[in-house]
Structure formats: structure tokens, C-alpha cells
C-alpha positions in Angstrom: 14.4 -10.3 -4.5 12.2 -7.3 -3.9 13.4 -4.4 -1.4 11.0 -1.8 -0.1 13.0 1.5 -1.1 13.8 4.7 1.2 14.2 6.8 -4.4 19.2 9.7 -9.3 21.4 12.9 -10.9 19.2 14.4 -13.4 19.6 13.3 -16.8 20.1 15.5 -19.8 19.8 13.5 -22.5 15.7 14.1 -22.0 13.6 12.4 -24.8 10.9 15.0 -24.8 8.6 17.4 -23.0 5.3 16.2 -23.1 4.0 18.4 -20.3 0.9 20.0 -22.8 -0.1 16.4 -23.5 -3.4 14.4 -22.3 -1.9 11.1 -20.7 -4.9 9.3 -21.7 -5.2 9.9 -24.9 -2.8 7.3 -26.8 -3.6 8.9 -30.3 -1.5 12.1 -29.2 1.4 10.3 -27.7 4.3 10.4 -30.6 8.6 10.2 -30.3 10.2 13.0 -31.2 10.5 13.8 -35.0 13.2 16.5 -34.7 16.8 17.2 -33.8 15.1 20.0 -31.6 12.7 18.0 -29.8 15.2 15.6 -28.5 17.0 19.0 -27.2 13.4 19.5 -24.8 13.8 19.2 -21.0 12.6 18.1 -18.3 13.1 21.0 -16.1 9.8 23.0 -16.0 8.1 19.9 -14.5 10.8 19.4 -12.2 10.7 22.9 -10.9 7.2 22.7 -10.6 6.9 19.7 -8.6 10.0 19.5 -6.9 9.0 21.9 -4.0 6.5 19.2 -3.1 8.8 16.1 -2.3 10.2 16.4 1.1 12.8 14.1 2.8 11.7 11.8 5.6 13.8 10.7 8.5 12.8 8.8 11.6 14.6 7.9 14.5 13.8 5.5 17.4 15.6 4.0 20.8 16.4 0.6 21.0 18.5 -1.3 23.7 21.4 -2.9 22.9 20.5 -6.5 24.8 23.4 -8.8 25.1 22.7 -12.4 23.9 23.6 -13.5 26.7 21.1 -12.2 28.8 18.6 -15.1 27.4 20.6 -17.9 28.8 18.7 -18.7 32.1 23.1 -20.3 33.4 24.3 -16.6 32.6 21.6 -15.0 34.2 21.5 -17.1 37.3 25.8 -17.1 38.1 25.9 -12.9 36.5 22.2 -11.6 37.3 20.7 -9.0 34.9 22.2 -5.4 34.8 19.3 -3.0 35.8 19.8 -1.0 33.0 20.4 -1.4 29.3 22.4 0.5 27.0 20.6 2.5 24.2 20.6 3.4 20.7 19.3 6.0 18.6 18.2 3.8 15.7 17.4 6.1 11.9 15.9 5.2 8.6 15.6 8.1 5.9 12.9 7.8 3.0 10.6 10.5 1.2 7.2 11.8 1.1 5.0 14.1 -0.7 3.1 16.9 0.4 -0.6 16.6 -0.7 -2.5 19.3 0.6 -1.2 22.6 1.3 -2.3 22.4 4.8 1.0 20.2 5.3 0.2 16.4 4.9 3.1 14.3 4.0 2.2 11.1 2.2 4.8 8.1 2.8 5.6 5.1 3.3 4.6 2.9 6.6 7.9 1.0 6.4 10.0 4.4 6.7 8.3 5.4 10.0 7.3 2.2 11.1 8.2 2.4 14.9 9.2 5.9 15.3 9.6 7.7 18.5 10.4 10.9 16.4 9.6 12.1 12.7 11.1 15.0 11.0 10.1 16.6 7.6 12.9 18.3 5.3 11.8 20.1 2.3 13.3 21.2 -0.7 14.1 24.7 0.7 16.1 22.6 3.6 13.9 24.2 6.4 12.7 20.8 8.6 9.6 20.5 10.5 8.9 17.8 13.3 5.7 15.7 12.1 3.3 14.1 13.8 1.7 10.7 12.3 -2.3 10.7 11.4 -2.6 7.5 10.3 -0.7 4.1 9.1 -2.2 1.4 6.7 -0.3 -1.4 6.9 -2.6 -2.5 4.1 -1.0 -0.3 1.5 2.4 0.4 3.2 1.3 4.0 3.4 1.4 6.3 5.9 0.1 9.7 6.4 1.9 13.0 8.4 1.1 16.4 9.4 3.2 19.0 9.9 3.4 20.3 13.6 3.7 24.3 14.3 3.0 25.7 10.6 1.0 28.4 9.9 1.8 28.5 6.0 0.7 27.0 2.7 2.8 24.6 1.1 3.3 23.4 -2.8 1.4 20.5 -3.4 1.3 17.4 -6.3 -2.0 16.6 -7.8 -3.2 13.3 -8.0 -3.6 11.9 -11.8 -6.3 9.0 -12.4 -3.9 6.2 -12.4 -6.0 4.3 -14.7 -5.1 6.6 -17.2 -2.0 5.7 -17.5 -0.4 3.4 -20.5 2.9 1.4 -21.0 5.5 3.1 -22.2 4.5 6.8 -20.5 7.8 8.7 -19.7 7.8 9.2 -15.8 9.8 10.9 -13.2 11.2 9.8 -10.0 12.2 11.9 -7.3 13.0 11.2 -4.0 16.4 11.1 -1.6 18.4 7.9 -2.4 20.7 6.7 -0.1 20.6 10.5 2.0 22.4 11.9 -1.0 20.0 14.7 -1.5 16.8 15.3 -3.3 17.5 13.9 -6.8 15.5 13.0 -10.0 15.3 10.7 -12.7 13.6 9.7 -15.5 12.3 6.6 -17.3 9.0 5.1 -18.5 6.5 2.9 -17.2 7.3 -0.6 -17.6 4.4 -2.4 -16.6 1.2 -2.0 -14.7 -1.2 -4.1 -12.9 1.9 -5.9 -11.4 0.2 -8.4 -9.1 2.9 -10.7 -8.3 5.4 -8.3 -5.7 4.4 -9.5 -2.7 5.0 -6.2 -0.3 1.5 -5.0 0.3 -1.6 -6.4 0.7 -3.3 -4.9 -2.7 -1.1 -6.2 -5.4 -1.2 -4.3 -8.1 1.6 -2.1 -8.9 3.1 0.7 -11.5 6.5 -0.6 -12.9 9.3 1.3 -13.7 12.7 1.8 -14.9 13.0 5.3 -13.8 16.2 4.9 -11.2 15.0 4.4 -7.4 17.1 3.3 -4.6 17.0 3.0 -1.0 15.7 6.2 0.5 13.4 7.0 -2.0 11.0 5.1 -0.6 7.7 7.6 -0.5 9.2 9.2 -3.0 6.7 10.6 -6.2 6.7 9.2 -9.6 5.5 12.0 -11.7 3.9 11.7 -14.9 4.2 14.7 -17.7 1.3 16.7 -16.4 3.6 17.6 -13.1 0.9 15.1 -11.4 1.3 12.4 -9.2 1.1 9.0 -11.0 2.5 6.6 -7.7 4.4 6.8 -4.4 7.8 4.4 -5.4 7.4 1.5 -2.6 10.0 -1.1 -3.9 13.2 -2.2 -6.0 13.7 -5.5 -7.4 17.3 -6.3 -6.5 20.1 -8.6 -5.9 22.6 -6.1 -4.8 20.3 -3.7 -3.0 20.7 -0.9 -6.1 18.7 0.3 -9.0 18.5 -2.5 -11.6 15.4 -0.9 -13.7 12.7 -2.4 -12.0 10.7 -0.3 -9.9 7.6 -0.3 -8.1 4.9 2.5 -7.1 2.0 2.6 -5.3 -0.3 4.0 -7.9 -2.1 7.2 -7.1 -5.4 6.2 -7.2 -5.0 4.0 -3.7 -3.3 6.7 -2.4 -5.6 9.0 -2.9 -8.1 6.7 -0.7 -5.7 6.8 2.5 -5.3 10.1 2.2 -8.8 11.3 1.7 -9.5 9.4 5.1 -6.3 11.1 7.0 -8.3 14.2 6.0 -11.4 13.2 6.9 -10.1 12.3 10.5 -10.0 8.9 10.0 -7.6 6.5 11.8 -8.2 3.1 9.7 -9.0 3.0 6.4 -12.4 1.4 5.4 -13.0 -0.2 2.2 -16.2 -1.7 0.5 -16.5 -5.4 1.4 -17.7 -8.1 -0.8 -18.7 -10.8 1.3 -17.3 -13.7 -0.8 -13.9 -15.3 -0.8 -12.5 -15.6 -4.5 -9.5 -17.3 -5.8 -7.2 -16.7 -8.8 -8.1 -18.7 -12.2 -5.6 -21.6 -12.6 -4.8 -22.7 -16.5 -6.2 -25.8 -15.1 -9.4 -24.3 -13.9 -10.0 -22.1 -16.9 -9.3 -25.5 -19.2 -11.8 -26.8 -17.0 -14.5 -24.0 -17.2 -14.3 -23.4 -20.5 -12.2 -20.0 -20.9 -9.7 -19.7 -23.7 -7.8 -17.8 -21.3 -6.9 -17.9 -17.3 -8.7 -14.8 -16.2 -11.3 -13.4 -14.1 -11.7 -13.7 -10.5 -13.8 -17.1 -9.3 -16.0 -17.2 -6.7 -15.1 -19.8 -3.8 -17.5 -18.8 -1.3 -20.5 -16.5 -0.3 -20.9 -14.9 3.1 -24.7 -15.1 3.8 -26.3 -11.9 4.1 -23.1 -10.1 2.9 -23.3 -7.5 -0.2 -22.2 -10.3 -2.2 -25.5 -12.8 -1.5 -27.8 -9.7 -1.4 -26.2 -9.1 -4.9 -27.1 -12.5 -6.0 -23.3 -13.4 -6.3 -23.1 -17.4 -6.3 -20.3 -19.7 -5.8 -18.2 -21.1 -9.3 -19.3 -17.5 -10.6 -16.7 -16.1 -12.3 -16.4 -12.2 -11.9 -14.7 -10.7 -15.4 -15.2 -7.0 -15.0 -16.0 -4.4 -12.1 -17.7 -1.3 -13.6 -16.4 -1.7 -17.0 -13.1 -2.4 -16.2 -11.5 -6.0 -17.0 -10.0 -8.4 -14.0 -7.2 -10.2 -15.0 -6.8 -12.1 -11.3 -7.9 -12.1 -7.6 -5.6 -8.9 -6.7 -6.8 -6.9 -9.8 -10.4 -7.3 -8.2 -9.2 -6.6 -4.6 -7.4 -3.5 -5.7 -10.3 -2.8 -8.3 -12.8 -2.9 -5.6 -10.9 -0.9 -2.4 -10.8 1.8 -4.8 -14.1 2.4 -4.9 -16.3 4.9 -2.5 -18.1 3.9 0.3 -21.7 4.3 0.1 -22.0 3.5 -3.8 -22.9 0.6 -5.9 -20.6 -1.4 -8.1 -21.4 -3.2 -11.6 -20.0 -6.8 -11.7 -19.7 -8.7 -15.1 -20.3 -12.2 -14.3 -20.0 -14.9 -16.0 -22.2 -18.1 -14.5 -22.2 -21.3 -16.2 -20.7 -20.2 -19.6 -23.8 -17.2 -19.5 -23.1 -13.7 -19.1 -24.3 -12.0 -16.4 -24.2 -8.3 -14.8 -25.6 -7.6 -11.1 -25.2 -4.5 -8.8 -23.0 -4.6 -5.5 -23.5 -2.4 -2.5 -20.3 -0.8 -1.7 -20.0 -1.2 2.6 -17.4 -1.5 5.1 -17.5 -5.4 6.8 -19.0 -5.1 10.2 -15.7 -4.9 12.8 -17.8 -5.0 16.3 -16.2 -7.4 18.8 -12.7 -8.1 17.1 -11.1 -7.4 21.0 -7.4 -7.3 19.9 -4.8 -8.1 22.1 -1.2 -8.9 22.3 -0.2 -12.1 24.8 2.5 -10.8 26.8 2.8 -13.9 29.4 5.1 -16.3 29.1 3.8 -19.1 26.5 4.2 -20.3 22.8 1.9 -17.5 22.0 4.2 -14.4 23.4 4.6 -11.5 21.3 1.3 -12.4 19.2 -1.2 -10.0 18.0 -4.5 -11.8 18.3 -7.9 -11.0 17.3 -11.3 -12.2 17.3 -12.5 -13.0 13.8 -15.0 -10.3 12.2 -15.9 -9.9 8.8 -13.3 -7.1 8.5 -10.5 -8.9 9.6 -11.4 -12.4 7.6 -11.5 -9.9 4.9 -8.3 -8.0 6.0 -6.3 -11.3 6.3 -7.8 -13.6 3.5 -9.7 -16.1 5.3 -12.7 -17.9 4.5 -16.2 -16.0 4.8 -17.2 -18.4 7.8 -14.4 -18.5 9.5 -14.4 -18.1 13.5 -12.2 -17.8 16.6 -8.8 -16.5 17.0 -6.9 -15.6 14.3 -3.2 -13.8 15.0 -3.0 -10.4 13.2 0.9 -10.0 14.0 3.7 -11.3 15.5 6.6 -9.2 16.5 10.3 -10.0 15.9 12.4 -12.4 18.0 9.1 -12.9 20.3 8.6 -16.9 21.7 5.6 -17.1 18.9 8.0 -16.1 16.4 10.3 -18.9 17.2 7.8 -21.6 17.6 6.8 -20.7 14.1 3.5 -19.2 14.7 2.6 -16.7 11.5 0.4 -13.9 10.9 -3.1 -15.4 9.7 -3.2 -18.6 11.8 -6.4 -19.3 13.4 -6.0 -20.7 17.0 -9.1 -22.7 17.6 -7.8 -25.4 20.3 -5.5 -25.2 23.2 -5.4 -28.5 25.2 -8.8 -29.6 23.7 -9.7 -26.5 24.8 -12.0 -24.3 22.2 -10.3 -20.5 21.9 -13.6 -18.8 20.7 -12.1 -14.9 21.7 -9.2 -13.5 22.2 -9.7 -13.4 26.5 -9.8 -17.0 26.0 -6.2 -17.5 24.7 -5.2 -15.0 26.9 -6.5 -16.6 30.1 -4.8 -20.3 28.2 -1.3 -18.7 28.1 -1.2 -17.9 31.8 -2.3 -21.3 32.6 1.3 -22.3 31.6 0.7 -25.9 31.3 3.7 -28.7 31.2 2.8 -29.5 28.1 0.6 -27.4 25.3 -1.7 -29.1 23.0 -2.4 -26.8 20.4 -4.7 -26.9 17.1 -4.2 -24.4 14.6 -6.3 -23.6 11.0 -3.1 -22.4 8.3 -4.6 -21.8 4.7 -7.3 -24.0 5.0 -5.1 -26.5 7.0 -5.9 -28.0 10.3 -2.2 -28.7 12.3 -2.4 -30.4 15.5 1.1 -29.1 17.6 2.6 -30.6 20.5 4.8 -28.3 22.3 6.6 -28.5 25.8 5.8 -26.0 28.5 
């Protein structure tokens, strides 16, 4: 199963130092062809970049509810104490500093909820840090150091598309608290699309050794430069069993540009069309000797896809010269690129080969009203929001989708327990049509006896009957 990771001792049997070397430049990569050059180390990259990887911990309250405060018997014979116990709930992970201002790049999952953030660097001195911006989107989060007045090392970003299979890489990071701690390996695999953790599927692969904690953690490449932030493990035990996964750096360096620029969401071109992956059946039918390419479902009218010319059974190969193996190459491919620009497509349409010029815009986001139902209903603890075009882009839905979708749900809420998930669009209560969000809102505090409800789930209409 995958784990996200909070990233082992460093390793002396080092292959070789290929710190003078041009990652992308496969003709120079070579193995060692001498007894000395297996004797290399690692240890001038490590000391370079190593002041640069900090420690992350997070803490939060929680009450400590007893079960058996949610039977209505036990609350009617016992009441309900006034006031609960509490806990101080931690999670540790790791970051990198990425501009010498003091911005920590980690992950959302190891501050996800914090009430307090602290920052230990490799010099142990720790700073309390305040956070600038979460993308959910990416599992990264961005921190600033509070009360500095100083310059701090820094890791450079490499152009993750530069990198090849087989690349030696380093890991460092804090795995399971133990200290700041390195390892090494090579990259395994890239354009991994089938994790499941983020929204952008499309990961760097690893065997360099990451655990929990190293979560935020670099993965450095021989230049000393930042090649991925390590996100995941795949494993049955909860340890290192040689397959990593890192954000690569070229999606962080999107989230962070926009921390810096004051942002607090990031916003990514939009193309207007809903697209689906290429089935061996649907490439037997279309023609293609292989299942690739993403293939256009849908068009958004007036979107940069339709004023592109982009029609529906097109089938989009390439994105500015670079090849699209699947739907998640091309959204990763795509939210990459700079607002404001324009975007080559290569398009194949009816067995002809095409090329046509994208604008690269955020989708409009006026009117998305989000809320979260608090009153008593099915729908407690629900994130809703209105549809938009950013969030039917956001959340996969079709182009003309409308109504209500829900955006979240939190844990051990009523929706949660009736089965409700993130991505359902509400668009009846009662026979009732939920156009925005104040309309389920003012449904749930109708509290009828019985709730008639009709939901839209991956293209699925479900009619529910549910008790009140």
C-alpha cells in the first residue's frame, strides 16, 4: 500500500561522485572504471546541501471524547461533562529551505491541522514558523520563518525533466525523529502516474531509503540541486522497501513561486476540456499501435480549449514537444506551465496530425460560495461548493457540470458515515433542485422525517432514501 512519509545512516560504499556532471546529458553519464573511483564520496554534496533540510514538527490539541458521549441512553441517564480532556497531538516530517529569506517547503500532510509549527535546522537552533500557503493539490505546503533577521543556505531547483532513469540520487530527511540522515540510491522510475496520493500523478521513483518522517524531505541529484520533495513509501510494514516517491521539482517550484509572490491558492492554466486516459480497447479502436495520448471527452464552450479549436475524439500526443503517455502526464504537463503564455498541442484528429496553440489561463472561480453544513443532517461535516470552472477542473468533473458539488468531508462527521465522498454533486434534496451552496444549507436545517436525496457520482445519477 502507499504511505505518505514524514525520509538513512550514510552509506560508504558510494558508487561515484558525479557532482561536475551535466544531468542531462546521457552521453557523459558512465560507471566507474577504476578501483579509485569506486573509493569517491558523497560527502561534498552532502555538506553542501545539508544545511538546507530542516526538521519539521507540528503539534495540535485534540479532545479526548469518550464513545460514549454519542449514545443519546448515556447522555440522557449521565449528562455531558462540561469540559473535555485534551491532548497535545505531534507529527514530525522535513522541509527544505528555498530561499534565503527563510521559506520552508513541505509537505501538507505533516502540518495538516496544526495549531503550532516549529522549524529545526541542521545547526539544531529551531524557529516557530508560520504557514503561507497549503495546496492540497500537490500535498505541498509552504512556511516562513517567524523572527529572523538572517540569510539561510538554500537548495536550487534542477529542471526535473532533465532527469533520466538510473540517475544516482540522495535522500535526506529525519526518519522516524532519529536525526537528520542521508541516503543514497538511483532513480527508479519517472512519470509514475498510478500512486494515487496527490492530485497530479506523476511522480520520481526511487530506491534511495525513505521512511516515516522524511516526509518533505529533499531528493538531491549530483549537482547539490533539488530534483523532488520525497512524499511517499510503498509499504506493507510501514518501512523502506525501495520504492519511493517525490514530488518532482519542477511542481514545486510552481507552489513556491506563488508563496513568494503572495499568493494564497495556487492557479494553474485551464484547458477547458475534460479528457480521459486511452484504454487498449480505445487505441484498438482508433487505430494507435499503442495506448497513449490523452483523448478528448468533452469541450467547454468558449473555454481556451474551443477558442483553440480543440474538438471532442481528438487525441492530444504532445504538449510543447514533450510526449503524453496518459491523462495525468498531460495534467501535470500542463499545471507546469506559466500563466499568461501559450501552449503547443500535438493533436492527432481522425488519424491526421494536427498542432494548434492553447492560451494558458486560470478557470474563472467567481461565485464558488463555499461552505461547510454544520446543522444537524446527512450532510454534516461537508465541505460544499458551488460548481465553477475551477473547481470542475479541480475535482475532475465534466465541463458542464452544475450545482453542488462537496469539496471535503471531515473525519467521523454524519456525511462521512452516510457515505457521502468528496466529488459528489448534490443536485436534489426532496425533489428539491440544490442549485448553490445557500440552498443545501437552508435544506439541512429543514430537518425533514425523511430525506430524499439525488446525487451525480462519476457520471452516476443515485437516488438515496435516508431517514431523518
Amino acid at each position: 500500500m502507499f504511505r505518505p512519509i514524514r525520509a538513512a545512516v550514510f552509506t560508504a560504499t558510494c558508487i561515484a561522485l558525479l557532482a561536475s556532471l551535466d544531468p542531462a546529458l546521457a552521453q557523459d553519464r558512465r560507471v566507474p572504471s577504476s578501483p579509485a573511483e569506486i573509493k569517491l564520496s558523497y560527502a561534498p554534496i552532502v555538506q553542501r546541501v545539508q544545511p538546507a533540510v530542516v526538521n519539521v514538527y507540528a503539534a495540535k490539541v485534540v479532545q479526548n471524547r469518550n464513545p460514549l458521549l454519542d449514545d443519546p441512553i448515556f447522555r440522557r441517564f449521565f449528562g455531558v461533562p462540561g469540559q473535555q480532556p485534551e491532548q497535545m497531538q505531534r507529527s514530525l516530517g522535513s522541509g527544505v529551505i528555498v530561499d534565503a529569506s527563510g521559506l520552508v517547503v513541505t509537505n501538507v500532510h505533516v502540518i495538516e491541522g496544526a495549531d503550532q509549527v516549529k522549524v529545526s535546522l541542521s545547526d539544531k537552533r529551531e524557529f516557530e514558523a508560520e504557514i503561507l500557503l497549503k495546496d492540497s493539490r500537490t500535498d505541498l505546503a509552504v512556511l516562513r520563518l517567524k523572527d529572523t533577521r538572517e540569510k539561510f543556505p538554500t537548495l536550487d531547483f534542477t529542471n526535473s525533466d532533465e532527469l533520466m532513469v538510473g540517475d544516482v540520487v540522495l535522500a535526506i530527511g529525519n526518519p522516524f525523529g532519529v536525526g537528520q540522515t542521508v541516503t543514497h540510491g538511483i532513480i527508479s522510475a519517472l512519470a509514475r502516474t498510478q500512486v494515487g496520493i496527490t492530485d497530479y500523478q506523476f511522480f520520481i521513483q526511487t530506491d534511495a531509503a525513505i521512511n516515516p518522517g522524511n516526509s518533505g524531505g529533499a531528493l538531491v541529484d549530483m549537482n547539490g540541486k533539488l530534483a523532488g520533495i520525497n512524499t511517499a513509501i510503498y509499504s506493507r510494514s510501514g518501512g523502506s522497501q525501495g520504492i519511493g516517491f517525490a514530488i518532482p521539482s519542477n511542481m514545486v517550484r510552481v507552489v513556491v513561486t506563488t508563496a513568494k509572490g503572495g499568493g494564497k491558492a495556487v492557479k494553474r492554466p485551464w484547458l477547458g476540456a475534460r479528457l480521459q486516459t486511452v484504454t487498449p480497447d480505445l487505441a484498438e479502436s482508433l487505430g494507435l499501435r499503442t495506448p497513449s495520448g490523452a483523448l478528448v471527452a468533452s469541450v467547454v464552450p468558449n473555454g481556451p480549449a474551443a477558442k483553440a479549436g480543440l474538438k471532442s475524439s481528438d487525441l492530444i500526443t504532445a504538449i510543447d514537444g514533450q510526449a503524453i503517455d496518459d491523462l495525468n502526464a498531460f495534467d501535470y504537463r500542463l499545471a507546469t506551465r506559466p500563466l499568461g503564455g501559450t501552449a503547443q498541442l500535438d493533436v492527432q484528429r481522425a488519424g491526421k496530425p494536427i498542432k494548434l496553440t492553447v492560451q494558458l489561463e486560470a478557470a474563472p472561480d467567481t461565485g464558488r460560495n463555499e461552505l461547510v453544513i454544520t446543522t444537524r443532517s446527512p450532510f454534516q461535516g461537508a465541505k460544499v461548493s458551488t460548481i465553477t470552472p475551477a473547481v470542475a477542473d479541480e475535482l475532475h468533473l465534466d465541463g458542464d457540470a452544475e450545482g453542488v458539488v462537496i469539496t471535503d468531508i471531515g473525519d467521523g462527521t454524519a456525511a462521512q458515515n452516510v457515505g457521502f465522498q468528496k466529488g459528489d454533486i448534490i443536485l436534489a434534496i426532496n425533489n428539491q433542485k440544490i442549485a448553490r451552496t445557500t440552498d443545501l444549507e437552508k435544506a439541512a436545517k429543514d430537518q425533514p422525517r425523511l430525506w430524499r436525496i439525488t446525487v451525480v457520482r462519476g457520471g452516476q445519477q443515485i437516488n438515496v432514501t435516508l431517514g431523518g
